[in-house]
C-alpha positions as CSV (number, residue, x, y, z in Angstrom):
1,X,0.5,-15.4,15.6
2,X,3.1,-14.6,17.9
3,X,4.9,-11.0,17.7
4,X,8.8,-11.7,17.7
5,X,9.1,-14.8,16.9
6,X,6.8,-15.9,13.9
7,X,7.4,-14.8,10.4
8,X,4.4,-12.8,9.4
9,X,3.2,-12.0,5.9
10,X,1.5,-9.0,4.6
11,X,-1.8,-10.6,4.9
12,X,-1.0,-11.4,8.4
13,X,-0.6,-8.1,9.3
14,X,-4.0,-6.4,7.9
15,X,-5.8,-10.0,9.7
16,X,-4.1,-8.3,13.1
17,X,-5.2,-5.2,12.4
18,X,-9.1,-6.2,11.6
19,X,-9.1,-8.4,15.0
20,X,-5.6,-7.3,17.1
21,X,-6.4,-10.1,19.4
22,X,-4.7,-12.7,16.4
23,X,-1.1,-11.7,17.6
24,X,0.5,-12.2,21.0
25,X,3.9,-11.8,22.9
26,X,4.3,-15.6,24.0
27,X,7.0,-16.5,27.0
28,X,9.9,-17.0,24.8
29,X,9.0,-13.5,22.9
30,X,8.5,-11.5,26.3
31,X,12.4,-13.2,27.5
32,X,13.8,-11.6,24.3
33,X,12.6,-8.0,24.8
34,X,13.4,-8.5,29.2
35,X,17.1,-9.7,28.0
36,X,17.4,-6.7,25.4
37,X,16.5,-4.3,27.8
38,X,18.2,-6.0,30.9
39,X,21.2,-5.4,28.3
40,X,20.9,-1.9,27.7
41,X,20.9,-1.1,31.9
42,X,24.0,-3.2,32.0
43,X,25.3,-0.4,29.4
44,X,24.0,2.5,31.3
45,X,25.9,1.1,34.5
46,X,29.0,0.5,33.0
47,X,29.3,4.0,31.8
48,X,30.3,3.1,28.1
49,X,29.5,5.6,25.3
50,X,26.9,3.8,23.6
51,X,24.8,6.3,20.7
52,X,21.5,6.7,21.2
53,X,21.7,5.5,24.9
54,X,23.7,7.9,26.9
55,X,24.8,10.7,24.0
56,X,22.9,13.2,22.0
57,X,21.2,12.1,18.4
58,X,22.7,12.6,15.4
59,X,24.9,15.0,14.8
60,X,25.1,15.4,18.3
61,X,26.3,11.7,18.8
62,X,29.6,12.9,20.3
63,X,27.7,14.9,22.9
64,X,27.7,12.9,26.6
65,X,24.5,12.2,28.6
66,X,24.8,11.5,32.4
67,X,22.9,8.8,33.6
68,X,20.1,11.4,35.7
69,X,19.7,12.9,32.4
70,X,18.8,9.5,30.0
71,X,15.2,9.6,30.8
72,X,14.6,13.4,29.9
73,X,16.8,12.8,26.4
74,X,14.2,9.9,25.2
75,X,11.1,12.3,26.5
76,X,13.2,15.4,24.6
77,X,13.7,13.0,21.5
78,X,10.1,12.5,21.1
79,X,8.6,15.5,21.8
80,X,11.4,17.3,19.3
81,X,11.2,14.8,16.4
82,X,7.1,14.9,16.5
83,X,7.7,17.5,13.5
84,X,5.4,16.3,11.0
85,X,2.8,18.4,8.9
86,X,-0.1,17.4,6.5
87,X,-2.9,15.6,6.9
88,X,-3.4,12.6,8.7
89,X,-2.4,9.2,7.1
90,X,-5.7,6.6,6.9
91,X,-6.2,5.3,10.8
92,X,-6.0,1.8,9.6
93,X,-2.3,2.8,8.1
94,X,-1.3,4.3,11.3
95,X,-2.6,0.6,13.4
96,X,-0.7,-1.2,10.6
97,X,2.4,1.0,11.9
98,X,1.8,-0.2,15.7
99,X,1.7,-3.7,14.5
100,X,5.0,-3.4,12.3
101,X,6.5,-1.6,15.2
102,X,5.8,-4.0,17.9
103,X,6.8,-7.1,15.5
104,X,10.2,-5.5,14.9
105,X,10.8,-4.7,18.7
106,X,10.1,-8.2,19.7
107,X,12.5,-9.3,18.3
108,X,14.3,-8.1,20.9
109,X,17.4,-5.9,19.8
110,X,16.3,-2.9,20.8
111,X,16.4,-2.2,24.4
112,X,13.0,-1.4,24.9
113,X,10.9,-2.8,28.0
114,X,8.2,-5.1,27.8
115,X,6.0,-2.3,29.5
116,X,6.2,-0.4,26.3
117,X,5.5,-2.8,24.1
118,X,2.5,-4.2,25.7
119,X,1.4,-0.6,26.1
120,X,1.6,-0.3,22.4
121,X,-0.7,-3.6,22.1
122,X,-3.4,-2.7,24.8
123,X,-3.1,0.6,22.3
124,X,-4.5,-1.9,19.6
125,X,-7.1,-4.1,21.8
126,X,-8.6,-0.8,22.7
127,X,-8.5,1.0,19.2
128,X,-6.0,3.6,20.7
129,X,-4.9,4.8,16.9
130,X,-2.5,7.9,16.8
131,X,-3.1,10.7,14.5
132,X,0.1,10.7,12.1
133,X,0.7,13.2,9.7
134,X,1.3,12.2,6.2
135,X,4.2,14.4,5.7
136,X,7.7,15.0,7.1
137,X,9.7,11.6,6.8
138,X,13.0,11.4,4.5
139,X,13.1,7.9,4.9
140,X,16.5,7.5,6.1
141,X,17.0,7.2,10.1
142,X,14.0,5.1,9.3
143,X,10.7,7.5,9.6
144,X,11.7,10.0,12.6
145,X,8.9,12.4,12.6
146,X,6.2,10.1,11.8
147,X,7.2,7.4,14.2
148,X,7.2,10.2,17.1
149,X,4.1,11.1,16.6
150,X,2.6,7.8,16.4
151,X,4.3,7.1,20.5
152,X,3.1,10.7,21.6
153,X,0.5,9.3,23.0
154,X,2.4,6.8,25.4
155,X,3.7,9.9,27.2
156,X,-0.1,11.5,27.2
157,X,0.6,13.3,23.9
158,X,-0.7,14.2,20.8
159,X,-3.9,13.2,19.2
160,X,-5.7,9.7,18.3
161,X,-8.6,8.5,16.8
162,X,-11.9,7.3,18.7
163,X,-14.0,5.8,16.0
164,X,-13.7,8.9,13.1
165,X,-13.3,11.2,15.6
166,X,-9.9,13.1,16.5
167,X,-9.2,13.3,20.0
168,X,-6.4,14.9,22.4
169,X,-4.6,11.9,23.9
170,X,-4.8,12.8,27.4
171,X,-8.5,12.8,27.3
172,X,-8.9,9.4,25.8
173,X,-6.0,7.8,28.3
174,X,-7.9,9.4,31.5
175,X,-11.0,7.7,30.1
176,X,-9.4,4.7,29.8
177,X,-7.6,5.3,32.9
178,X,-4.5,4.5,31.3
179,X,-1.4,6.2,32.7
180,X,1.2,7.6,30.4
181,X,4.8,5.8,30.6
182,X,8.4,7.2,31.2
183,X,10.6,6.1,29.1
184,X,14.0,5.0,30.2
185,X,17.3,4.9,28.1
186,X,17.2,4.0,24.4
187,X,13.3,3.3,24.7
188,X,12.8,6.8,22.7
189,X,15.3,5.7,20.0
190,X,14.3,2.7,19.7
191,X,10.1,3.8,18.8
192,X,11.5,6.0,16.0
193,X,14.3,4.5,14.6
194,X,12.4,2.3,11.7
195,X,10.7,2.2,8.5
196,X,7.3,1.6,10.0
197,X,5.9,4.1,7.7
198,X,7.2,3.1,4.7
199,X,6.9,-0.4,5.3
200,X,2.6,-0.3,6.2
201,X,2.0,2.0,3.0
202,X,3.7,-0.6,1.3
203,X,1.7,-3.7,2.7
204,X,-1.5,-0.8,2.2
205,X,-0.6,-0.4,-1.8
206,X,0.1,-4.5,-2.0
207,X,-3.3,-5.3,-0.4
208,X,-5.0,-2.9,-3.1
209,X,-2.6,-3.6,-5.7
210,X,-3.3,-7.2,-5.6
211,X,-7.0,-6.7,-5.8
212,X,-6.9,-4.3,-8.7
213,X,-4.2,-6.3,-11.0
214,X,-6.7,-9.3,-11.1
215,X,-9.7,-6.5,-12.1
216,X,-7.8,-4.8,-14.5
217,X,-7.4,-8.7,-16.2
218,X,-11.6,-8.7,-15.5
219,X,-11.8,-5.2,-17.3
220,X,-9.4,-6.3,-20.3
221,X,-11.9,-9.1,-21.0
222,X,-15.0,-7.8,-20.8
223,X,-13.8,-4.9,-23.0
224,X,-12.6,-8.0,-25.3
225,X,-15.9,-9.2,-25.4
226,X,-17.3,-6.0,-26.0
227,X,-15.0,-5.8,-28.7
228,X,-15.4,-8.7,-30.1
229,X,-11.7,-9.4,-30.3
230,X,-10.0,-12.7,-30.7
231,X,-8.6,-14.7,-27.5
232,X,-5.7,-16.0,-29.5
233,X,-3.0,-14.0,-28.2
234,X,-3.8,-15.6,-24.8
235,X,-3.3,-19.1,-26.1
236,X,-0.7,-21.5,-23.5
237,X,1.6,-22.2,-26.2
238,X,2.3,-18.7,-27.4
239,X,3.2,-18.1,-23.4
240,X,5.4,-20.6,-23.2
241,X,8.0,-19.8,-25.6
242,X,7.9,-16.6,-23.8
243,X,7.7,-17.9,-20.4
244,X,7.7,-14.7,-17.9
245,X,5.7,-15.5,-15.0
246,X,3.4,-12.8,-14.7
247,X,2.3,-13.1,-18.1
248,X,1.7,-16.6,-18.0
249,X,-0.4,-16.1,-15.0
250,X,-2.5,-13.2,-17.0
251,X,-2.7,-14.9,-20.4
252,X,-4.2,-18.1,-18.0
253,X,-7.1,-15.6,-16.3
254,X,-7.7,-14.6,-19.2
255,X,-8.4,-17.8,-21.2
256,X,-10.3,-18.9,-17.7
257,X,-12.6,-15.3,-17.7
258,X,-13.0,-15.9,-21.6
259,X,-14.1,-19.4,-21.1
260,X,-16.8,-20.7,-23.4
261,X,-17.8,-17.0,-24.5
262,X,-20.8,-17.7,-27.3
263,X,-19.8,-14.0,-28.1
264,X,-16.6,-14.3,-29.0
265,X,-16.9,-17.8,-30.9
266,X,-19.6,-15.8,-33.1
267,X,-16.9,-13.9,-34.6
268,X,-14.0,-16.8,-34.6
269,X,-13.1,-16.4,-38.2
270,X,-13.7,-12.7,-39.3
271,X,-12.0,-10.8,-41.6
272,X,-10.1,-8.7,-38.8
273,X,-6.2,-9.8,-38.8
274,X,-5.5,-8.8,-34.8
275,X,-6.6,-5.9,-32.4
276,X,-4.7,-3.3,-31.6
277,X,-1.8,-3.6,-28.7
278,X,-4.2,-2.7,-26.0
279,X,-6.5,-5.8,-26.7
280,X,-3.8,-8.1,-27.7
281,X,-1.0,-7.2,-25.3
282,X,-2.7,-7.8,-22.1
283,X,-0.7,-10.6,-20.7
284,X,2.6,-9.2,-21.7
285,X,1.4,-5.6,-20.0
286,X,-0.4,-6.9,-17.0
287,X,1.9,-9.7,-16.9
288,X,4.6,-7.2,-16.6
289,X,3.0,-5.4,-13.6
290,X,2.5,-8.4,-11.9
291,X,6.4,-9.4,-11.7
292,X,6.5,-6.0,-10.0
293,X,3.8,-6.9,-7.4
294,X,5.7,-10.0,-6.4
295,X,9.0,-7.8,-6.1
296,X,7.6,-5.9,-3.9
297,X,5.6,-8.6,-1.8
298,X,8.8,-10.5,-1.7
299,X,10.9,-7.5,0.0
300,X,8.1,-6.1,2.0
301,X,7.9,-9.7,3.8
302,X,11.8,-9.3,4.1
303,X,10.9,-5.8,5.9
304,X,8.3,-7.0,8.5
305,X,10.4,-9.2,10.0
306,X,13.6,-7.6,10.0
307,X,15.2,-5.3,12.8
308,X,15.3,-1.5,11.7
309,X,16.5,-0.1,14.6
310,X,19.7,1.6,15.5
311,X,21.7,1.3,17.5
312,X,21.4,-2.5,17.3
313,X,22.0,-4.1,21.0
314,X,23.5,-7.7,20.6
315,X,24.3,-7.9,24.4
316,X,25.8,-6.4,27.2
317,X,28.9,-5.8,25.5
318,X,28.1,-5.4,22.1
319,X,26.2,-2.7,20.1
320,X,26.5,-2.0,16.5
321,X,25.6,1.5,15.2
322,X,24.9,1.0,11.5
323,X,22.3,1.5,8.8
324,X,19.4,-0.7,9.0
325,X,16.8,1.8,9.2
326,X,17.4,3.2,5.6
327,X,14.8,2.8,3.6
328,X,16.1,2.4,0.5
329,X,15.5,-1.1,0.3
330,X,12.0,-0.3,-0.1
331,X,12.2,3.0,-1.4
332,X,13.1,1.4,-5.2
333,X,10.5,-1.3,-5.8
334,X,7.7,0.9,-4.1
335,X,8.8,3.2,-7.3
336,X,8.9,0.3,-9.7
337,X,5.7,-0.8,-8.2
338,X,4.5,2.9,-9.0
339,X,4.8,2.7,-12.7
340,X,3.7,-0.8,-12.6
341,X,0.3,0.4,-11.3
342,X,0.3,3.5,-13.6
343,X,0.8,1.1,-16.3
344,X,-2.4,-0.5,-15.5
345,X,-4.2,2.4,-16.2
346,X,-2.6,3.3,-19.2
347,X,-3.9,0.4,-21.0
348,X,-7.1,0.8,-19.6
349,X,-7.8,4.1,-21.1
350,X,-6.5,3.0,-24.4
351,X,-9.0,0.2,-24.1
352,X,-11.7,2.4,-23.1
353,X,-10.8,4.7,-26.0
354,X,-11.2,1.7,-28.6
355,X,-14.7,0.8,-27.5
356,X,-16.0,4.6,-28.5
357,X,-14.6,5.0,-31.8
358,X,-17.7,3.2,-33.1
359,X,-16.3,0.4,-35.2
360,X,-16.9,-3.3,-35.3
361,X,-20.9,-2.8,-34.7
362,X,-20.1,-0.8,-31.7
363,X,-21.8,3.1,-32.0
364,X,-19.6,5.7,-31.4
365,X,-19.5,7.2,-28.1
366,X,-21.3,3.9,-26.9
367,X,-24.9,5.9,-27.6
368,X,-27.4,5.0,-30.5
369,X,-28.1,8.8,-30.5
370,X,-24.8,10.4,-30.7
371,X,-25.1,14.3,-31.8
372,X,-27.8,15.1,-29.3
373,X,-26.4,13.1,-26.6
374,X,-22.3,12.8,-25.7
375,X,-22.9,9.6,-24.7
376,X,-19.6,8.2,-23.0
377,X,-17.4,10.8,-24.6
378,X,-16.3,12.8,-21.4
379,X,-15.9,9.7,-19.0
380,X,-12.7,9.0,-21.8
381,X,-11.7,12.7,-20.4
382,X,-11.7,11.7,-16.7
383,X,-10.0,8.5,-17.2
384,X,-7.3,10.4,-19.6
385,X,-6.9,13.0,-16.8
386,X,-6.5,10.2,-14.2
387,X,-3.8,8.2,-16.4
388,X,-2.0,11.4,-16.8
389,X,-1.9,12.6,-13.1
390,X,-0.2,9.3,-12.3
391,X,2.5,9.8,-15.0
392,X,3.4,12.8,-13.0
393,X,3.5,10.9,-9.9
394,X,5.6,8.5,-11.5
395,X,9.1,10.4,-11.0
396,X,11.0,8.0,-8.6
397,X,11.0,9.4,-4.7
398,X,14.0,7.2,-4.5
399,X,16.2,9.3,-7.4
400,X,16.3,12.4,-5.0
401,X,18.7,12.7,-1.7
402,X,18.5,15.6,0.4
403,X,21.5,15.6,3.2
404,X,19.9,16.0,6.7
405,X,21.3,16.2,10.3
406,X,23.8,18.9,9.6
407,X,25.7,16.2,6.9
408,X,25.5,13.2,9.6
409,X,23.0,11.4,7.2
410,X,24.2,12.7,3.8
411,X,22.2,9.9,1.7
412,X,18.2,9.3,2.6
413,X,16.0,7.3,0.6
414,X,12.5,9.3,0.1
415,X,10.9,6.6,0.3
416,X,8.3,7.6,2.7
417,X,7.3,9.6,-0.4
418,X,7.6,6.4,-2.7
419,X,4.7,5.0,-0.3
420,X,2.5,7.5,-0.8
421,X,2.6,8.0,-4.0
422,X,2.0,4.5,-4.7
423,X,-1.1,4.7,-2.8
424,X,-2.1,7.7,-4.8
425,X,-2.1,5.9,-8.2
426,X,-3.6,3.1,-6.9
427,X,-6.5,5.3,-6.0
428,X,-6.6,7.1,-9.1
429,X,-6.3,3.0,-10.8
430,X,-10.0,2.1,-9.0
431,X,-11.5,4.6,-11.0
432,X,-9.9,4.3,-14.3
433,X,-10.6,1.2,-14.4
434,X,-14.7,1.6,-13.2
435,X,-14.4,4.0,-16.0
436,X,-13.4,0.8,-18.5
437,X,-15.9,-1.4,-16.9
438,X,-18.7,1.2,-17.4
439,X,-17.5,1.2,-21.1
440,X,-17.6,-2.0,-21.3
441,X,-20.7,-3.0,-20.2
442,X,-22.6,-0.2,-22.8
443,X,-20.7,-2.0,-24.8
444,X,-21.7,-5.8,-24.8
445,X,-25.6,-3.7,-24.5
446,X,-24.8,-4.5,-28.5
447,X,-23.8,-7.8,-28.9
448,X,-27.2,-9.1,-27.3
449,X,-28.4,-11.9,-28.0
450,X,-25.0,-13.2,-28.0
451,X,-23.9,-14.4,-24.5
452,X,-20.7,-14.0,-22.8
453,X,-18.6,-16.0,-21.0
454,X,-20.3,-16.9,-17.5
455,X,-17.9,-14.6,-15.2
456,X,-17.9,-11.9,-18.1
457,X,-22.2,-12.2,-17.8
458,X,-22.3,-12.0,-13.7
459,X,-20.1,-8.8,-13.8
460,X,-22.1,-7.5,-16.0
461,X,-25.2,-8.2,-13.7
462,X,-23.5,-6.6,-10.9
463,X,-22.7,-3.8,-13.1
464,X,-26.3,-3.0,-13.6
465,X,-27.5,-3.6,-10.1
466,X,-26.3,0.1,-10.0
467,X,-26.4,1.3,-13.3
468,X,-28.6,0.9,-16.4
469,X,-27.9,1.1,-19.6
470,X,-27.7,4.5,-21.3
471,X,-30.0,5.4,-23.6
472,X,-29.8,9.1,-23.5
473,X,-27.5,11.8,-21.5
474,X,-27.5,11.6,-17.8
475,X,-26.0,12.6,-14.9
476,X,-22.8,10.2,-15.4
477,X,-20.5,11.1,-13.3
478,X,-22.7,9.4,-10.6
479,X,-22.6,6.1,-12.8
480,X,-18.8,6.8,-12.1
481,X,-19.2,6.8,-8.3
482,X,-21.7,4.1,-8.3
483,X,-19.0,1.4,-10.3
484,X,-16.2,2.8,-8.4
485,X,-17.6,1.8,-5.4
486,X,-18.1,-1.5,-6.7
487,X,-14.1,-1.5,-7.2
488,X,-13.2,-0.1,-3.5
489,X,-15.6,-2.1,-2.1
490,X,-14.6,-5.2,-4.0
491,X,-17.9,-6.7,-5.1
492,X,-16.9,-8.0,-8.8
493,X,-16.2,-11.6,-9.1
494,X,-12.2,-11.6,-10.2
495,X,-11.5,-15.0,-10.0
């Protein structure tokens, strides 16, 4: 893959960051970022007002910067916009940023020198990851604060990880014996100007997303089968009269993870007329979730390789100022994709909640002995808890505008806030749904002998490679932990 030039998917992106050696600048990338930059000295020598490149930022844009002062106005810009507070964002989220950020300068419309760049990818070769604070971006002239922190240490500044370790950035570079840079005009302006942080918690949230909308369609059917309920409503010709994609695609996994169930045949033609929503709903709910995924896939793709700077520099002569860093166009569907995921959970814990209400040959609470023991009663509290917390972090980011820089950027997107809470949900989604998958495999504990369908059976045996059965009241919170790690770690078979 070469950075500049190639179109890169999400799943590009996290291969680069696993091995960083998979991208490269080629010779016709490296003559694209040498011409943008040759064309921002041009602009310096011509003495033309140019924002960003020889004026003040922002609502200082009408301010004038003499041409001994450029390089001190990039250093001032970074060390004055590194303004972020919180804890730091995950390490690998912070590389994913680096890569995003050198794709985007490659493309070479930025002005920044092929020094910097490659300093930002020996940065990656060497595991060089800046600390970045999770908090302080409004999304709008692209993520200022966190993007300045994540360049601090190209001037031998702020703090990076060595392994899990947090260290000052001087101290690594002199170990390295790397030399911090000086950066010349626009270079400052054009590290910070971007949605780099908005953009890799939104390839983060797609790459867990992804994973957990085909187990939620694993959870729905072994609760199905726990349930004994009918595989009817998944039938091809009911989805094709109705022919959404997503659902298609679910109500397909699901006759596929259903496929030749003994378990479920055994109760074909029972008195029961249809299960409740929950059961029968799956492909239109999960279905529904999955047209969000693809949204969002489709304009985070968009993202990656598009130019997020400003100013933009077409050539010598021509710069555009203009909005390309606002991160609106993200901000929305990272909501959508927000109560998309939340969704996910909500049906989860309604399906959980069916299994203990001790109908259908199933005992109540999942236990034989029910009275003395709670059996799986306050698991069903957890999960609720979860489903609720995300419900509150479903209030769109995007629906709120704060005016920053003294009016000059009157409109911002939030959407650095959209990101985050996406990945929140999603995190709160892997154990909702370990919670289901626990239930669920108590539950098919009383269908035996029956057998299940062959995926529905080897989850089940995975299942119980770390937890038993329960017979009687035990510690269950850590049969919580134990399936959850399953989840995060992604050993059940979805497909």
């Amino acid at each position: 893959m070469i950075y500049g030039i190639d179109t890169l998917g999400y799943q590009d992106v996290l291969d680069i960051a696993k091995v960083p050696s998979k991208a490269t600048l080629n010779q016709k990338s490296k003559e694209q970022i040498i011409n943008s930059y040759q064309n921002v000295q041009k602009i310096v020598a011509s003495d033309r007002t140019v924002y960003g490149i020889n004026t003040g930022f922002g609502p200082l844009c009408d301010t004038k910067i003499s041409e001994s002062e450029t390089a001190q106005l990039q250093y001032n810009l970074i060390i004055s916009h590194a303004a972020g507070v919180g804890k730091p964002i995950d390490k690998n989220i912070s590389k994913i940023m680096i890569i995003a950020k050198i794709h985007a300068l490659s493309k070479g419309f930025s002005g920044v020198s092929l020094e910097v760049i490659e300093r930002l990818i020996l940065m990656l070769e060497k595991d060089i990851i800046p600390v970045v604070p999770e908090q302080g971006s409004v999304g709008a002239s692209g993520d200022l604060a966190p993007l300045a922190h994540l360049v601090l240490p190209l001037l031998g500044l702020g703090q990076v990880w060595e392994n899990d370790k947090v260290l000052e950035a001087a101290e690594v570079l002199k170990k390295h014996k790397i030399q911090p840079l000086k950066l010349g005009p626009k270079e400052g302006l054009g590290l910070i100007n971007g949605t780099q942080f908005i953009l890799a918690h939104a390839i983060t949230g797609l790459d867990k997303f992804d994973y957990l909308l085909d187990l939620a369609d694993l959870a729905a059917a072994m609760s199905l089968e726990a349930y004994r309920g009918s595989a009817s409503p998944f039938k091809k010709e009911l989805h094709d009269i109705r022919p959404f994609i997503g659902s298609r695609k679910v109500a397909e996994r699901m006759r596929h993870l259903l496929k030749d169930s003994d378990n479920l045949k055994s109760h074909e033609f029972c008195d029961r007329v249809q299960d409740p929503y929950s059961m029968r709903c799956v492909p239109q709910v999960h279905g529904a979730s999955r047209n969000a995924f693809e949204h969002l896939k489709q304009l985070t793709e968009t993202e990656l390789n598009s130019v997020t700077d400003n100013p933009i520099i077409l050539s010598a002569e021509e710069s555009i100022s203009g909005g390309n860093f606002h991160g609106q166009l993200l901000a929305l569907p990272l909501d959508y994709c927000a109560l998309a995921a939340a969704e996910l959970g909500n049906i989860s814990d309604r399906r959980s909640y069916l299994l203990l209400e001790g109908k259908f040959g199933l005992p109540k609470l999942l236990t034989e002995s029910s009275g003395l023991n709670s059996g799986m009663m306050i698991p069903q509290y957890t999960g609720a808890a979860l489903v609720s917390e995300n419900k509150t972090l479903c209030f769109p980011a995007s629906a709120d505008s704060i005016p920053t820089s003294l009016g000059q950027e009157d409109h911002v997107s939030m959407g650095s806030i959209s990101g985050r809470k996406f990945n929140q949900i999603l995190g709160n989604l892997e154990n909702i749904l370990a919670i289901e998958l626990m239930f669920a495999a108590q539950g098919l504990e009383f269908r035996r002998p029956a057998v299940c369908s062959d995926i529905v059976e080897k989850n089940y045996e995975i299942i119980r490679s770390v937890v038993p059965k329960l017979e009687n009241d035990r510690l269950i919170g850590e049969d919580i932990l134990k399936i959850a790690e399953l989840v995060r770690e992604r050993k059940l078979l979805v497909n």
